[in-house]
ZAVEX-88213 format. One record per residue (C-alpha): x, y, z. Coordinates in pm, whole numbers, padded with zeros to 5 digits, always signed. Example, Ala and Ser with C-alpha at 12.3 -4.5 7.8 and 13.67 -1.06 7.14 Angstrom:
2
+01230-00450+00780 +01367-00106+00714 
# end
This chain:
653
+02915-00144+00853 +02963-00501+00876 +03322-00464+00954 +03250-00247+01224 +03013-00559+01326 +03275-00791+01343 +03466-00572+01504 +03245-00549+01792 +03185-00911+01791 +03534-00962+01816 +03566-00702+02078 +03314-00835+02302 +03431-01231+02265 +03747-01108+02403 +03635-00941+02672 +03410-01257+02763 +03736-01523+02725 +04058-01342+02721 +04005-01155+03000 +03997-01383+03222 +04282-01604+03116 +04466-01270+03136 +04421-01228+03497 +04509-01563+03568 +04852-01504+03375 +04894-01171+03550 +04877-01306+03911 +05052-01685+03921 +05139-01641+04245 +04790-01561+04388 +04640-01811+04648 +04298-01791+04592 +04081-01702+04254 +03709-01527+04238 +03441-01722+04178 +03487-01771+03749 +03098-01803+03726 +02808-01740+03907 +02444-01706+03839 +02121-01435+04004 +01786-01358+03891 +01420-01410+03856 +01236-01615+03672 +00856-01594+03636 +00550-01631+03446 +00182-01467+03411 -00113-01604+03301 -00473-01381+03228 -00787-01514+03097 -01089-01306+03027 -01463-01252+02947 -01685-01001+02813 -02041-00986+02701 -02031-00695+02521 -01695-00483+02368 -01409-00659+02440 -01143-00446+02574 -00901-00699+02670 -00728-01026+02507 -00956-01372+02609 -00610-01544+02680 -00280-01447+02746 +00046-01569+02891 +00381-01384+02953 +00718-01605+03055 +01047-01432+03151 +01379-01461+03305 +01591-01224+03424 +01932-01315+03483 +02297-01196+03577 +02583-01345+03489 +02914-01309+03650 +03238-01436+03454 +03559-01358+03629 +03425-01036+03776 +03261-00928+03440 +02824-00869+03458 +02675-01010+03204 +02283-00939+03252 +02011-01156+03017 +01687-01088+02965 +01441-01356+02777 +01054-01263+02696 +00729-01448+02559 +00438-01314+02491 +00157-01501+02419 -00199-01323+02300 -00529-01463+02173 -00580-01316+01834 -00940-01334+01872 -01083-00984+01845 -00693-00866+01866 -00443-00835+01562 -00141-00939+01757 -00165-01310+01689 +00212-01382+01677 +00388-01496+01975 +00630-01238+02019 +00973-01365+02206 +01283-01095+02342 +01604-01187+02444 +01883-00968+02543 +02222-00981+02676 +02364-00688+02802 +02739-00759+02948 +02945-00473+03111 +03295-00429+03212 +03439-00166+03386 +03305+00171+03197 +03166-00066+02896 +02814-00200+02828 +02785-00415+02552 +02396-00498+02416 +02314-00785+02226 +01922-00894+02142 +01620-00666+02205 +01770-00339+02384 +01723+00031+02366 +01947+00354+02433 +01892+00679+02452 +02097+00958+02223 +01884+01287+02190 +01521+01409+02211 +01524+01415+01845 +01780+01196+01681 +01738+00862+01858 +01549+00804+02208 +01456+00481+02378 +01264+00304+02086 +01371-00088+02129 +01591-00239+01813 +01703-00633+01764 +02069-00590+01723 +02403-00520+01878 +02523-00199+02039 +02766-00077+02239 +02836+00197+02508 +03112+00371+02707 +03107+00614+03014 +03345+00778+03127 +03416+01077+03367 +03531+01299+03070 +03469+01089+02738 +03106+00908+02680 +02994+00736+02335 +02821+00434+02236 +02631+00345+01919 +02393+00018+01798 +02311-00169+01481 +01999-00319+01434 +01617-00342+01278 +01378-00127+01448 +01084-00319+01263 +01002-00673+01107 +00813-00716+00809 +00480-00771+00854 +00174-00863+00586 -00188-00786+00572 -00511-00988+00513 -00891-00926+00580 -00949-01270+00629 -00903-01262+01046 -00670-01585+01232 -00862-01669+01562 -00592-01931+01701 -00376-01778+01962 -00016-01739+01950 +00076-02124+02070 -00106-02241+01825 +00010-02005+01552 +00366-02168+01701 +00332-02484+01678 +00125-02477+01338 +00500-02302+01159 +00679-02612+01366 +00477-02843+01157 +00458-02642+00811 +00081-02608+00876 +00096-02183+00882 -00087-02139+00572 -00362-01892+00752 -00360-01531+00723 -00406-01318+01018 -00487-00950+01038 -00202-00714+01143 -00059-00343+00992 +00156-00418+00734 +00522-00298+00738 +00869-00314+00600 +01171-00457+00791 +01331-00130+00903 +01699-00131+00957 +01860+00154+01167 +02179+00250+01333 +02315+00479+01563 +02600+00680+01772 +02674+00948+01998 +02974+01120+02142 +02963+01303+02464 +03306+01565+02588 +03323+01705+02926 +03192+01649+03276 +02839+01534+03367 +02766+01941+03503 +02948+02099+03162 +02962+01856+02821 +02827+01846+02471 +02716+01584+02306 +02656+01509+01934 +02448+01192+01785 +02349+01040+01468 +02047+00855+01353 +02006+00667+00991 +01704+00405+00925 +01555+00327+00626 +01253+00052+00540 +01372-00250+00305 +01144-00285+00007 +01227-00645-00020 +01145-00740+00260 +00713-00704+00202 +00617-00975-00088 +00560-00894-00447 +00174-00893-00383 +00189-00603-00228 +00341-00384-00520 +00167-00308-00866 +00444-00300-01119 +00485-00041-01354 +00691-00059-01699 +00749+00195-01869 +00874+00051-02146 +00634-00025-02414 +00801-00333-02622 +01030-00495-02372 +01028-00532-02028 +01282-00372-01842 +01291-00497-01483 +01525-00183-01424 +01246+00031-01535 +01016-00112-01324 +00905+00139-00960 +00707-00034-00739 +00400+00135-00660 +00161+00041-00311 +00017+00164-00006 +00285+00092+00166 +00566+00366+00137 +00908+00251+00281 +01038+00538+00458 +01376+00708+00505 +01572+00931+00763 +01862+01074+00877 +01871+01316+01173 +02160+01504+01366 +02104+01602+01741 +02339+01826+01906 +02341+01856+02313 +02489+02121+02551 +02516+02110+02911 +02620+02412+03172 +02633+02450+03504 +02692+02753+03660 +02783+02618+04065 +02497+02541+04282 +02273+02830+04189 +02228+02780+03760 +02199+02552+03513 +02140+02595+03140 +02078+02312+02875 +01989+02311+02458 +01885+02042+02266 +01882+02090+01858 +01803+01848+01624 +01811+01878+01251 +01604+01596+01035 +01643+01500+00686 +01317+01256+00594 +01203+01069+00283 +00824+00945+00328 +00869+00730-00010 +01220+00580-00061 +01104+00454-00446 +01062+00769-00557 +01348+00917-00794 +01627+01093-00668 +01713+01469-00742 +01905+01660-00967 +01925+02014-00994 +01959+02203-01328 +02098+02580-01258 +02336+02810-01113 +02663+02719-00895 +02480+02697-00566 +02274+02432-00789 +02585+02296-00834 +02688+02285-00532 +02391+02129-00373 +02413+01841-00651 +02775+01799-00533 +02626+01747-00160 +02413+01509-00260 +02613+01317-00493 +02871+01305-00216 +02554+01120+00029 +02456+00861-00263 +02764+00764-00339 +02892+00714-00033 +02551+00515+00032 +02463+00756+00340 +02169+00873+00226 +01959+00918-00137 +01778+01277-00145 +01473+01203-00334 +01161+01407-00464 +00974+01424-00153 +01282+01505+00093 +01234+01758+00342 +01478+01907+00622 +01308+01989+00912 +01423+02125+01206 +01314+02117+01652 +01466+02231+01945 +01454+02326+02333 +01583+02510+02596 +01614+02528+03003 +01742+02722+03229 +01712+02623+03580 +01792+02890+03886 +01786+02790+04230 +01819+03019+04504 +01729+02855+04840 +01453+02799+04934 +01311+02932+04559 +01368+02786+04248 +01257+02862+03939 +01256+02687+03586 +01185+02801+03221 +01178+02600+02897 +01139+02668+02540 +01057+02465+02251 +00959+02425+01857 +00907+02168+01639 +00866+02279+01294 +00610+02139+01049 +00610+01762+00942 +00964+01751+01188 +01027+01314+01155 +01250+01117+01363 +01216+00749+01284 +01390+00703+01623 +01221+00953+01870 +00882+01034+01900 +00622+01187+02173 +00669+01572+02054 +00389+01831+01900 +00501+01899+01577 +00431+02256+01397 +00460+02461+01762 +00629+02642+01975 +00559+02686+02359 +00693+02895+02640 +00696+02746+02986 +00773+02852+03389 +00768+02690+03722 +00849+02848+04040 +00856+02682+04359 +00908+02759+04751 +00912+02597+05096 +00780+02825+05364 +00747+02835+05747 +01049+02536+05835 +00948+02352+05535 +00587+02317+05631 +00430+02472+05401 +00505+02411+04998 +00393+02642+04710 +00419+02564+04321 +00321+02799+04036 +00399+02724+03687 +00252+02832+03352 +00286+02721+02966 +00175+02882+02641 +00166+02701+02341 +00069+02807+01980 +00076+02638+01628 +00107+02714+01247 +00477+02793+01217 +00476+02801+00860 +00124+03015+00839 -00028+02732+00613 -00296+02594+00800 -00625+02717+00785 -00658+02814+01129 -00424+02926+01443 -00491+02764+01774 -00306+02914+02099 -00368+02713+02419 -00235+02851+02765 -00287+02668+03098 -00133+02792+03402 -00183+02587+03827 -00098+02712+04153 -00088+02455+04400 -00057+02474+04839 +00073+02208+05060 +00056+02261+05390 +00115+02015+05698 +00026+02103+06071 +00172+01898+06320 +00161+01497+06230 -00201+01492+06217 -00329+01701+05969 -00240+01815+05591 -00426+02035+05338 -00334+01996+04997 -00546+02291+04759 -00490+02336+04357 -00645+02522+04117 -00558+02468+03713 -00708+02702+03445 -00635+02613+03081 -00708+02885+02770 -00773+02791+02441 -00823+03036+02154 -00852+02969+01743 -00703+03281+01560 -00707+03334+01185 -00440+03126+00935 -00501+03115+00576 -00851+03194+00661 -01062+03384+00860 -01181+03250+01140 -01619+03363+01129 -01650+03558+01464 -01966+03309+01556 -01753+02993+01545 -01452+03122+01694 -01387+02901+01988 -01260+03110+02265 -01321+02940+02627 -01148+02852+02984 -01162+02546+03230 -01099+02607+03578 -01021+02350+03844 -01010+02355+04165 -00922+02097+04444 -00925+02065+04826 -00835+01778+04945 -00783+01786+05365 -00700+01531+05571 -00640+01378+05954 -00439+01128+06086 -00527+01004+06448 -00311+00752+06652 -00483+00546+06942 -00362+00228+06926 -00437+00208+06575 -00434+00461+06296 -00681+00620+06172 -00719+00827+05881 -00995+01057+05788 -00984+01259+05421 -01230+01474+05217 -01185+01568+04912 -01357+01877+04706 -01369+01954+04339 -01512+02235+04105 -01432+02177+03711 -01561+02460+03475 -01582+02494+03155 -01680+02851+03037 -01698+02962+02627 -01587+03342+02551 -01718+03358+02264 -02070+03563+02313 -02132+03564+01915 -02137+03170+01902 -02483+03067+01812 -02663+02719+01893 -02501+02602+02146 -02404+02689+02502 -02095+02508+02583 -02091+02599+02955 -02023+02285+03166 -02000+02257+03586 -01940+01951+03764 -01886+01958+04146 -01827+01662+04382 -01665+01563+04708 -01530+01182+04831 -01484+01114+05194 -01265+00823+05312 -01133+00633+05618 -00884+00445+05649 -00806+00203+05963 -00531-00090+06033 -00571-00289+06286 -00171-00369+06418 -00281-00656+06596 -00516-00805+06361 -00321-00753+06060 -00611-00626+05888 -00668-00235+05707 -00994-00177+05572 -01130+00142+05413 -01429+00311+05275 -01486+00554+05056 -01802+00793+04890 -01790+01005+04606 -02055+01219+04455 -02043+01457+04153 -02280+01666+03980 -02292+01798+03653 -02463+02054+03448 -02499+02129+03118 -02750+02338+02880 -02915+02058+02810 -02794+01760+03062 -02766+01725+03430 -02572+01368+03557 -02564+01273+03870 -02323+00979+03971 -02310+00802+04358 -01995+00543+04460 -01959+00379+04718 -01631+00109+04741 -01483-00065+05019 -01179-00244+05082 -01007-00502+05305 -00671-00679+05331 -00571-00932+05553 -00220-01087+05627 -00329-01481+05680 +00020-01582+05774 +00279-01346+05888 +00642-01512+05985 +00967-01445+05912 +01025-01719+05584 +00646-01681+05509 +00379-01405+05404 +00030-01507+05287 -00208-01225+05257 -00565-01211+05106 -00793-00884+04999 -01094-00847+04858 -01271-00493+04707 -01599-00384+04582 -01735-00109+04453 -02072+00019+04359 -02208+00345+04145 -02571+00481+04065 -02552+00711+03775 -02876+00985+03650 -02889+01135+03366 -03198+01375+03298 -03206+01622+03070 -03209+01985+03233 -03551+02181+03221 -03424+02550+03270 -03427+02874+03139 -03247+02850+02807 -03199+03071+02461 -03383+03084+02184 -03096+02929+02017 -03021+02674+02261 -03406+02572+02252 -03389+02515+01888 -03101+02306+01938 -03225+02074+02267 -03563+02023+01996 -03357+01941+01761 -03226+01651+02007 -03554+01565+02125 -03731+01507+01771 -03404+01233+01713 -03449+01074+02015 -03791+01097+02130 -03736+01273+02480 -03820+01608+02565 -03663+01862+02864 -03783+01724+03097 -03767+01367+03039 -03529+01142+03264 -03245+00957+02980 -03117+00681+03250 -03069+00511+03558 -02763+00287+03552 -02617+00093+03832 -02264-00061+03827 -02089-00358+04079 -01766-00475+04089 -01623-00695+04334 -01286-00870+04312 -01099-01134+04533 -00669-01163+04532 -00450-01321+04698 -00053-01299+04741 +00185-01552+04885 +00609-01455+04982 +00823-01744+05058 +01186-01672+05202 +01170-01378+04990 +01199-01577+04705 +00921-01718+04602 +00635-01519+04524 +00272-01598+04397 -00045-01343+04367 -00385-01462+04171 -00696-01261+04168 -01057-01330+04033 -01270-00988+03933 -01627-00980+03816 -01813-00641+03713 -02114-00557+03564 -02157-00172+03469 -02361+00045+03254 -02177+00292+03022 -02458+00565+02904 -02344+00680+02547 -02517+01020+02526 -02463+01011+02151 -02829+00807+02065 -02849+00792+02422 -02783+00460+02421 -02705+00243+02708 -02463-00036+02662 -02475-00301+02988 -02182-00534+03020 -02021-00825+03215 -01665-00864+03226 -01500-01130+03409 -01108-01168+03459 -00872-01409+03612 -00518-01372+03681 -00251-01594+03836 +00131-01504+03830 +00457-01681+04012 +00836-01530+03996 +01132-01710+04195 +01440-01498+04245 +01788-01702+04342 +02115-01614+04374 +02317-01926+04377 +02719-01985+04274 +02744-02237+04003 +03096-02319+04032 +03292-02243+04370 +03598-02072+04420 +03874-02323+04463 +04245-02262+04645 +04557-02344+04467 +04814-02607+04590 
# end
């Protein structure tokens, strides 16, 4: 590994120098020379401050600085990136400053990555999580590869005693030795991982085959965090000794293998398989097998991975495996798309995530323009189900399916209509699932949301917007509790900017309604918007806008005709909290107003600030308690972008 790093040190050094003084020796007879450096990009920085008189949601402080660059070298790109982050670790247990860099130079069909970077391999083998390290990529019209190097974590350590100073603080505290302070974050091992791919064919028709192998260092936490454990009785052996803490360090290795077809305009098919091999606790012993020649020959596998130092198979290992498929048919004007998937149980990439593990799910879209491409329809549908392996207690299926309607009639007028329905079911597993508790139900949605455009002078646009969400239990043998929800509501809204004025303004109303067996919640907004362009020129843009929004919420429980059952349960509720069916919970009310302003100069420098004050009422039906809080927020950001030559082309004699 570490000649390969040299060699790709070496590699990219010679690209950045000797290429140059190459084409200088190639031409000697050339009368002019490209520009050997110059310099574009944006440079900015962002900072937010913040107050809250009740949970705090965001940081009190923070501050981001970045610049963006692009170097040029002799017709080579050379793109930088540098990032600071700066958070108040006052309620928050990111207290570290947190600074990226990354350089990322390219030549012809090569990209070379240095710093903080991320690439993207397979769904699940390595996909877009960010490493510190080097890497390396090459594409090319038949022949594609690339790989990195690099940590995908840094250690971290863990105290309950909580560091309020913010992150330029915690700075300039380690500057002066003074960072004796714990502060409050997840612990973690340094994780070091690398990766590669290989890609053969044509973008329409290739396959592709990548590699992933991390694995935690369990030097890198310190020796407080381990209890030691000898296990022999006289003498200690500090080979003998396994370290033992809450912290397991963590090891994988997964394959991913690709295909790609396309069948001319009308098909395309494409499979993604990935096979994982995962450790969850790297200090546990490795295996050996005692038995019969396939014994033997696994022991042979996996004394060929240790001593090679690929990988240790340990008690603990699993192999897991996942994969997908698409096939995509398109004959105009309908197309149509299916997919299938599984994930098998416990399935681990330490470089991919974002996937339900332990199902498998069948999916289809079909879509259609109609009437000269006035009219759009989409139906698609997706069924999902769990417990591969048939070891969990229970079996849950889920199916959700949406038909949705576009429509536009002349330039004035569009309807836009949808309707979703999503199943959910729990079937028997190890267990039996008692017909009473079974949940079996279905949400429906639907939405209509119509709207008109009119043109005199100005434009004007007028929208309404309807909604119906239901949710409906199956189950006529559950007892207790009626779990039948409605909410309606509608929003109207206008819309209006004035050309001559410079100034848009809209309103907007929204009302919903729901219901439940033993709730009904009523909610009013009203909000209202302006923006105004100050100064509008050519080199300059100053703008302003300002927003506010207010909301009236009821909640009361519902005096109706209910159950037996669902009268014992609504007493239930009332002996806890003191109210009975008919008694009104709440009456909130909610503001928010906020101010911003934006500033463009020469299309390079560009400023925005904004000031936002709200003070809102969330009703926690839980207790039915009603929290009331004031949050205040200030923001001011500024970015310059130039693109300037730093050294100018010059003519030979």
């Amino acid at each position: 590994m570490k000649r390969c790093l040299h060699f790709l040190y070496f590699l990219c050094f010679s690209l950045l120098f000797g290429l140059p003084l190459t084409l200088m020796a190639q031409n000697p007879e050339r009368q002019t020379l490209v520009d050997p450096l110059t310099i574009s990009g944006t440079v900015g920085t962002q900072v937010t401050t913040s107050w809250n008189s009740g949970l705090h949601y965001n940081s009190p402080f923070s501050s981001v600085a970045y610049a963006n660059m692009t170097l040029n070298v002799y017709g080579i790109s050379v793109p930088m990136n540098v990032n600071f982050i700066n958070v108040s670790a006052k309620q928050f247990a990111f207290s570290k400053p947190n600074f990226m860099a990354n350089f990322r130079p390219s030549w012809k069909n090569f990209t070379f990555y240095f710093g903080t970077a991320s690439m993207s391999f397979s769904n699940y083998t390595y996909n877009g999580i960010s490493f510190d390290g080097v890497g390396m990529e090459y594409k090319g019209n038949k022949l594609r590869f690339g790989g990195f190097y690099g940590n995908f974590n840094h250690a971290t350590t863990f105290s309950s005693t909580l560091d309020d100073r913010d992150a330029i603080q915690y700075l300039s505290d380690s500057l002066l030795g003074m960072n004796n302070v714990a502060y409050t974050t997840i612990p973690q091992f340094k994780r070091k991982a690398y990766a590669a791919h290989i890609a053969i064919g044509s973008m329409r028709n290739y396959m592709d085959l990548s590699l992933l192998h991390a694995a935690d260092d369990l030097n890198s936490l310190p020796s407080e965090w381990y209890v030691y454990n000898v296990y022999s009785s006289n003498v200690i052996d500090t080979s003998l000794i396994v370290r033992d803490s809450t912290v397991k360090g963590k090891e994988n290795l997964a394959l991913g293998l690709k295909g790609h077809f396309s069948f001319g305009k009308w098909a395309m098919f494409e499979a993604n398989l990935g096979a994982s091999l995962f450790t969850p606790d790297i200090a546990r012993e490795e295996v050996v097998l005692e038995g019969s020649e396939d014994v033997a020959k696994a022991n042979k596998i996996m004394g060929g991975l240790r001593n090679s130092g690929f990988y240790n198979v340990r008690y603990g290992s699993e192999v897991r495996f996942a994969g997908d498929a698409l096939l995509y048919l398109n004959f105009s004007p309908v197309s149509a798309t299916f997919t299938y998937r599984f994930v098998q149980p416990d399935y681990t990439s330490l470089g991919a995530n974002g996937f339900n593990q332990n199902s498998e799910s069948y999916g289809g879209n079909l879509s259609t323009s109609l009437f000269g491409n006035t009219a759009f329809l989409n139906l698609s549908g997706f069924l999902q189900h769990d417990n591969m392996d048939k070891k969990q207690l229970y079996t849950n299926r889920v199916g959700s399916y949406s038909i949705s309607w576009n429509n536009f009639f002349g330039d004035n007028i569009a309807l836009a209509a949808m309707y979703n329905g999503v199943t959910q079911k729990q079937l028997d597993g190890l267990m039996v699932v008692p017909e009473n508790l079974r949940i079996n139900q279905i949400t429906h949605s639907i939405n209509l949301s119509p709207s008109y455009t009119l043109t005199l002078g100005n434009s004007h646009t007028f929208s309404l917007n309807l909604n119906l969400l239901q949710n409906k239990n199956r189950n006529k043998q559950m007892e207790g509790m009626n779990l039948n929800v409605t909410t309606t509501s509608f929003g109207l809204g206008y819309n209006v900017y004035l050309t001559r004025s410079r100034l848009s303004l809209d309103a907007n109303y929204d009302y919903s309604l729901s219901r439940s067996f033993s709730n009904n919640y009523n909610s009013h907004c009203i909000s209202g918007g302006t923006a105004y362009n100050i100064i509008q020129r050519d080199n300059l843009i100053l703008s302003g806008n300002a927003r506010l929004m207010m909301a009236y919420n009821i909640q009361k429980t519902e005096a109706q005709e209910l159950t037996d059952s669902e009268r014992q349960v609504l007493d239930q509720l009332a002996r806890r909290t003191g109210l009975t069916a008919s008694s009104e919970i709440t009456n909130d009310f909610s503001v928010s107003a906020r101010l911003g302003a934006s500033l463009n100069y020469k299309d390079r420098h560009n400023a925005s600030a904004f000031l936002a004050i709200s003070n809102y009422s969330d009703n926690i039906i839980i207790g039915q308690h009603v929290a009331v809080n004031t949050d205040v927020r200030f923001m001011v950001e500024y970015s310059y972008r130039f693109a300037s030559r730093l050294i100018k082309s010059k003519k030979s004699r």
